[in-house]
N, CA, C and O atoms as a GROMACS GRO file, in nm:
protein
  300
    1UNK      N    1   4.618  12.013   4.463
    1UNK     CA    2   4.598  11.879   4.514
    1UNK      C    3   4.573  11.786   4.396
    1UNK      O    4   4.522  11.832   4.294
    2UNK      N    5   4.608  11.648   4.404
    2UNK     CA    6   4.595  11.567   4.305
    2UNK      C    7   4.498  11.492   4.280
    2UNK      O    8   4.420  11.551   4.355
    3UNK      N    9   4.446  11.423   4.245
    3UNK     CA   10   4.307  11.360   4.275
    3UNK      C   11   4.280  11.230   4.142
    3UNK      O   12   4.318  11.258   4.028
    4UNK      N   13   4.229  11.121   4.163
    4UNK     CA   14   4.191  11.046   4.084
    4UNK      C   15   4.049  11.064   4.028
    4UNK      O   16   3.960  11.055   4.113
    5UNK      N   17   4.020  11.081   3.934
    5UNK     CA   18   3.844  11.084   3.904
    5UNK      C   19   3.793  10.905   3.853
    5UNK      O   20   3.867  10.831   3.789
    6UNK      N   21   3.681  10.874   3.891
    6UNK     CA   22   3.605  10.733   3.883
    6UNK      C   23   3.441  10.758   3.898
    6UNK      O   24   3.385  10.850   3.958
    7UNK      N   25   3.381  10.646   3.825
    7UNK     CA   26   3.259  10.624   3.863
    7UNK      C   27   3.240  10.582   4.010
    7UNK      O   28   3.327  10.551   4.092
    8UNK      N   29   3.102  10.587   4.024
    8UNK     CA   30   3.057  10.524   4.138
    8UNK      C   31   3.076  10.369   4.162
    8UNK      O   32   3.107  10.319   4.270
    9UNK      N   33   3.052  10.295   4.034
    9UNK     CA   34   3.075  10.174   4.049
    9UNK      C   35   3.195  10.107   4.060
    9UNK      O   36   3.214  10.001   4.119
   10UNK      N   37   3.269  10.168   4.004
   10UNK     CA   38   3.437  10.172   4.019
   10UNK      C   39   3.503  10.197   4.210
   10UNK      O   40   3.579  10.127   4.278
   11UNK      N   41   3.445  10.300   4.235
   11UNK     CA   42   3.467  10.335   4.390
   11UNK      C   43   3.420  10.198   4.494
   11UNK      O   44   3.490  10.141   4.578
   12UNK      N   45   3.265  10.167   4.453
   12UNK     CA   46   3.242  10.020   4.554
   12UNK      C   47   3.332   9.929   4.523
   12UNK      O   48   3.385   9.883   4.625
   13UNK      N   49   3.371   9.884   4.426
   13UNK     CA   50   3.446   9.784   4.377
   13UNK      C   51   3.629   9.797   4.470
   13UNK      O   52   3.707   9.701   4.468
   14UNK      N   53   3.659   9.914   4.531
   14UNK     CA   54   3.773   9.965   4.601
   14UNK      C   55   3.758   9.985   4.745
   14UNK      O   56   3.852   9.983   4.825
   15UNK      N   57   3.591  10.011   4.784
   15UNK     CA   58   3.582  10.030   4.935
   15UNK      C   59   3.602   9.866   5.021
   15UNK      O   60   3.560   9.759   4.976
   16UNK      N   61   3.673   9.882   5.142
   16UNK     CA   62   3.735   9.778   5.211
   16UNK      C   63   3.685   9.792   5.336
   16UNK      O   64   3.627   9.894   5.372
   17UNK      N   65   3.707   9.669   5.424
   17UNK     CA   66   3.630   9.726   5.582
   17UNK      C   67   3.738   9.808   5.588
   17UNK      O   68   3.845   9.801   5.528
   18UNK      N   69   3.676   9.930   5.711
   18UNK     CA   70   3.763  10.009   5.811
   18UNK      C   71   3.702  10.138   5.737
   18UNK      O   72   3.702  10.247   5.793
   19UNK      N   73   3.627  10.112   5.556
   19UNK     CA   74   3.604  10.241   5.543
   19UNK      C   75   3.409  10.249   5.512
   19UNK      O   76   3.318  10.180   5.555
   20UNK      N   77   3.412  10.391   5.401
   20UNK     CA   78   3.251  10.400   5.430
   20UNK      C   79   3.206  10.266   5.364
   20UNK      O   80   3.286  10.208   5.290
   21UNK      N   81   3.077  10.211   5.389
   21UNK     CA   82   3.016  10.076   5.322
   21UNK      C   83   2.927  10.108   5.219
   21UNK      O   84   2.881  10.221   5.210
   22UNK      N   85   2.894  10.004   5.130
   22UNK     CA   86   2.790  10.069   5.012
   22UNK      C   87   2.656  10.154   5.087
   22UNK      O   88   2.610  10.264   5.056
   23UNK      N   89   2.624  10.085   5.165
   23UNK     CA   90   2.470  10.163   5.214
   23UNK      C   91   2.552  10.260   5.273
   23UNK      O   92   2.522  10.341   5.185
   24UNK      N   93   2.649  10.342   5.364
   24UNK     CA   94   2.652  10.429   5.394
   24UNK      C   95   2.641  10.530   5.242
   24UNK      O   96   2.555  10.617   5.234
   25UNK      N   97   2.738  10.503   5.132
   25UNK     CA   98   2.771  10.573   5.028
   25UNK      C   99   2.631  10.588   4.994
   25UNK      O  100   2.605  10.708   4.994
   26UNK      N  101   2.552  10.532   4.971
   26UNK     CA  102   2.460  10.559   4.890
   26UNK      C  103   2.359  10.613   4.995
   26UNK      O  104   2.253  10.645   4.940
   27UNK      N  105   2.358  10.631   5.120
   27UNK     CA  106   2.270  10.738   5.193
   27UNK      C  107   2.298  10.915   5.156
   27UNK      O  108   2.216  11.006   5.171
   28UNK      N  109   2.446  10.926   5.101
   28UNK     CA  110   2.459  11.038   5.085
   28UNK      C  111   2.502  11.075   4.952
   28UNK      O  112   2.587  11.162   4.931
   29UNK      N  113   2.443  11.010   4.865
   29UNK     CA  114   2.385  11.020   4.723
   29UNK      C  115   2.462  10.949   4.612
   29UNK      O  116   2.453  10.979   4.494
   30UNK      N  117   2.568  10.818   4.678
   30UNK     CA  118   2.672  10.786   4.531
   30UNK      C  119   2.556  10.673   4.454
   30UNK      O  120   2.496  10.576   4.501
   31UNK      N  121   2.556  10.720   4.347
   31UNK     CA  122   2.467  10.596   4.269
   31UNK      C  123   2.607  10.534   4.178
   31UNK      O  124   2.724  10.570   4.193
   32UNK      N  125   2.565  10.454   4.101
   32UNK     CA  126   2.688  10.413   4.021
   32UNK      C  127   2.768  10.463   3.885
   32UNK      O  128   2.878  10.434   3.837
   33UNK      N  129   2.655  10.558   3.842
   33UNK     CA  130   2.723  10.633   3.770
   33UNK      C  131   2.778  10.794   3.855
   33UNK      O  132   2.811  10.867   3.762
   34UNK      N  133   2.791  10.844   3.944
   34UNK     CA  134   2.797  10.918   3.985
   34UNK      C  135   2.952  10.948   3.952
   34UNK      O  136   3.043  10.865   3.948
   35UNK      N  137   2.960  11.086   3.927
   35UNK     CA  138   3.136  11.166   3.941
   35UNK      C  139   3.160  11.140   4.125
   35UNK      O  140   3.084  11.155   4.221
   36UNK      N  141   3.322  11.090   4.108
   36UNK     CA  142   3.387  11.081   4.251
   36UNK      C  143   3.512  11.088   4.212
   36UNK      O  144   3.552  11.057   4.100
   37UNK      N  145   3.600  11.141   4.330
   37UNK     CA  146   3.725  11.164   4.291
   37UNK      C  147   3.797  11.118   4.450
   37UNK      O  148   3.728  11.108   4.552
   38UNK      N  149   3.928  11.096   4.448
   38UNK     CA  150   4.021  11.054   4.541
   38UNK      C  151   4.112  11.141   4.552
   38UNK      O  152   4.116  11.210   4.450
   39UNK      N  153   4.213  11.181   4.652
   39UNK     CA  154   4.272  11.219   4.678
   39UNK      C  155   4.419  11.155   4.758
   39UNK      O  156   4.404  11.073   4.849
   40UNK      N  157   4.522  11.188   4.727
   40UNK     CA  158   4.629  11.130   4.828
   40UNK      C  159   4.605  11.044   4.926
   40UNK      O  160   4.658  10.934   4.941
   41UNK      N  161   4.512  11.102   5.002
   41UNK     CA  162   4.475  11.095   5.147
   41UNK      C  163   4.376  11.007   5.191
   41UNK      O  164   4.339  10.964   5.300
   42UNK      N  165   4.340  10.991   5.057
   42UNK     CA  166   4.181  10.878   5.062
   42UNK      C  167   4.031  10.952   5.079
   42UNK      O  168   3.922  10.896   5.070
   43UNK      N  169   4.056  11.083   5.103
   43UNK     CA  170   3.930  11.153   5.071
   43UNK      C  171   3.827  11.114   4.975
   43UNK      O  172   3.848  11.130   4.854
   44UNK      N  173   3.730  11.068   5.014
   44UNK     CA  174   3.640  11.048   4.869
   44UNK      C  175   3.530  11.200   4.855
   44UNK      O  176   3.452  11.255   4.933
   45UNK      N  177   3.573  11.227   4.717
   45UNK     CA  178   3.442  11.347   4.731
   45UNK      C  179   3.364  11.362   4.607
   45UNK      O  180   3.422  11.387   4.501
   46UNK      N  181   3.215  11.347   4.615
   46UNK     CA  182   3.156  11.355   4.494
   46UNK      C  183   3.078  11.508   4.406
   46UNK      O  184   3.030  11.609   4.457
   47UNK      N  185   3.092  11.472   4.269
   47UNK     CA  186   3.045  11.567   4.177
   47UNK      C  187   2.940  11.591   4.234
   47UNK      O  188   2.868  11.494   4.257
   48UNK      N  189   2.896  11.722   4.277
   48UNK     CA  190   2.727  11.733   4.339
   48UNK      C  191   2.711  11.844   4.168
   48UNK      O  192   2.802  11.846   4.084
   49UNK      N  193   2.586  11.917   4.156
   49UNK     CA  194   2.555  11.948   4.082
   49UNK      C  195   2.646  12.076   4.045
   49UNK      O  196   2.678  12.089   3.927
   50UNK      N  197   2.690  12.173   4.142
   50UNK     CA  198   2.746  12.320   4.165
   50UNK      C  199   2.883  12.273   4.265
   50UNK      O  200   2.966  12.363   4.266
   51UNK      N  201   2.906  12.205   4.312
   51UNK     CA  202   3.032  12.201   4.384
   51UNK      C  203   3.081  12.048   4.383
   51UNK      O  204   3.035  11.957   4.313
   52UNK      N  205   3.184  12.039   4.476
   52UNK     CA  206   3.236  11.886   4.545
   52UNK      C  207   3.194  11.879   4.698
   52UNK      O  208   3.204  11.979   4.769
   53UNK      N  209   3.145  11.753   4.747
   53UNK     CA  210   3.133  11.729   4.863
   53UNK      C  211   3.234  11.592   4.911
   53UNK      O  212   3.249  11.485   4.851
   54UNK      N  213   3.286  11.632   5.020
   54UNK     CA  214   3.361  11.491   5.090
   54UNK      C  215   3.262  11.422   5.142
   54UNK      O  216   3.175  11.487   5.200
   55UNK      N  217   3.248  11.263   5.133
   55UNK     CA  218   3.190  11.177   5.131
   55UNK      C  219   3.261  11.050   5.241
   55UNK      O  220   3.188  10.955   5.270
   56UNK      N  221   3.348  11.053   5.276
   56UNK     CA  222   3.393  10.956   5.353
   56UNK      C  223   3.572  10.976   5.304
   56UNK      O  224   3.641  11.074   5.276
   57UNK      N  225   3.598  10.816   5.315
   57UNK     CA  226   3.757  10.797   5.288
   57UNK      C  227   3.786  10.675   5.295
   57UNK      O  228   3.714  10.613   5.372
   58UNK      N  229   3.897  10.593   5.222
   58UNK     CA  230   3.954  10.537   5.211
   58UNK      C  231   4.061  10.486   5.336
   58UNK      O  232   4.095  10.570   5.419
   59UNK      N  233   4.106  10.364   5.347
   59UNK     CA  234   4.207  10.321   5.428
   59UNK      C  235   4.277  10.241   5.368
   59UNK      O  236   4.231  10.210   5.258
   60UNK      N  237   4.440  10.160   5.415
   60UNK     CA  238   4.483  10.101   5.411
   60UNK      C  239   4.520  10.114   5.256
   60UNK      O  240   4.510  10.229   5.214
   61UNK      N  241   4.564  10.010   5.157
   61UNK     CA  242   4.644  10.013   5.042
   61UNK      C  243   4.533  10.056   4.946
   61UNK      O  244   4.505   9.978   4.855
   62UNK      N  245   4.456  10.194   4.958
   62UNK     CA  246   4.384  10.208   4.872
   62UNK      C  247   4.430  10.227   4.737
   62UNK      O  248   4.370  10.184   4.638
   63UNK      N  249   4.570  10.313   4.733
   63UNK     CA  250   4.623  10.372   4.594
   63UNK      C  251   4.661  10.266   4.484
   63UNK      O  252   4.690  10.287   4.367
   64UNK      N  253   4.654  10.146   4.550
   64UNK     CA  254   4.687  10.035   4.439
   64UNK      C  255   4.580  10.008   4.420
   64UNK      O  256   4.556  10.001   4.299
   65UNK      N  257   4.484   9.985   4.495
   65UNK     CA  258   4.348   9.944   4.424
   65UNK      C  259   4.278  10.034   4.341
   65UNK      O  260   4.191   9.995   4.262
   66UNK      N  261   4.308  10.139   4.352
   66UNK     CA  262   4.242  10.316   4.307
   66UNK      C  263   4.307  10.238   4.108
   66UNK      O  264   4.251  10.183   4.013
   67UNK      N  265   4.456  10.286   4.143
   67UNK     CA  266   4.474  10.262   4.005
   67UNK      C  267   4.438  10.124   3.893
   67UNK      O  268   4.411  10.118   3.773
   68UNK      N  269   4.455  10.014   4.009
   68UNK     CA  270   4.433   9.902   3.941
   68UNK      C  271   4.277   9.930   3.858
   68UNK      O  272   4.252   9.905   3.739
   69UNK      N  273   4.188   9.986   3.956
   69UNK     CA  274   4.048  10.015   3.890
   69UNK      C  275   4.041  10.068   3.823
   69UNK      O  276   3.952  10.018   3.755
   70UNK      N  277   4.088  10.189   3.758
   70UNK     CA  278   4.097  10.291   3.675
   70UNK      C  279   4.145  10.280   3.555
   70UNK      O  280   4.083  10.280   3.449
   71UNK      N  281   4.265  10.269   3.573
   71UNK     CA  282   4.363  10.255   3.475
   71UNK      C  283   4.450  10.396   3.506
   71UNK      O  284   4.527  10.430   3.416
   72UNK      N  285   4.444  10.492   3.640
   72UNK     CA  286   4.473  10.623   3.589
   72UNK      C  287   4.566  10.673   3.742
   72UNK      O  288   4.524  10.643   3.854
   73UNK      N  289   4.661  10.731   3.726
   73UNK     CA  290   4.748  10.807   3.765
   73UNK      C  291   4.682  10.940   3.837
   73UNK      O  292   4.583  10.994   3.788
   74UNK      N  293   4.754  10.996   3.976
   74UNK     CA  294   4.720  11.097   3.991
   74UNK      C  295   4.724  11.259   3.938
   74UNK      O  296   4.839  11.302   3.932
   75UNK      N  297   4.654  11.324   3.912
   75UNK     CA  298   4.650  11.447   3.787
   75UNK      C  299   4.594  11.570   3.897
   75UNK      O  300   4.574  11.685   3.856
   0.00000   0.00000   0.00000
């Protein structure tokens, strides 16, 4: 699977209505430096200490906003 990697602060700066909101994200631990990654699909899932957890998702023209934020291609 392919996936984009970003900060946390990078990810709010991309969330849109229809998806999770900052206070949801940050009930289930994204601070702004936090590891998060994307997927095709809009999966958001963050670096936990020992694994990845899915965190919500993305809608609508996320992949242009994904890269515009980044600077980065899917890998």
């Amino acid at each position: 699977m392919e996936f984009i990697e970003m900060l946390g602060r990078q990810l709010l700066k991309v969330v849109t209505e229809g998806g999770p909101t900052p206070e949801e994200l940050a009930k289930v631990g994204l601070k702004e430096d936090s590891i998060v990654r994307i997927n095709r699909q809009g999966d958001i899932e963050i670096r936990r200490k020992d694994r990845w957890d899915l965190i919500g998702g993305l809608i609508g023209d996320f992949e242009t906003r994904v890269k515009r934020e980044t600077g980065l291609d899917w890998a």
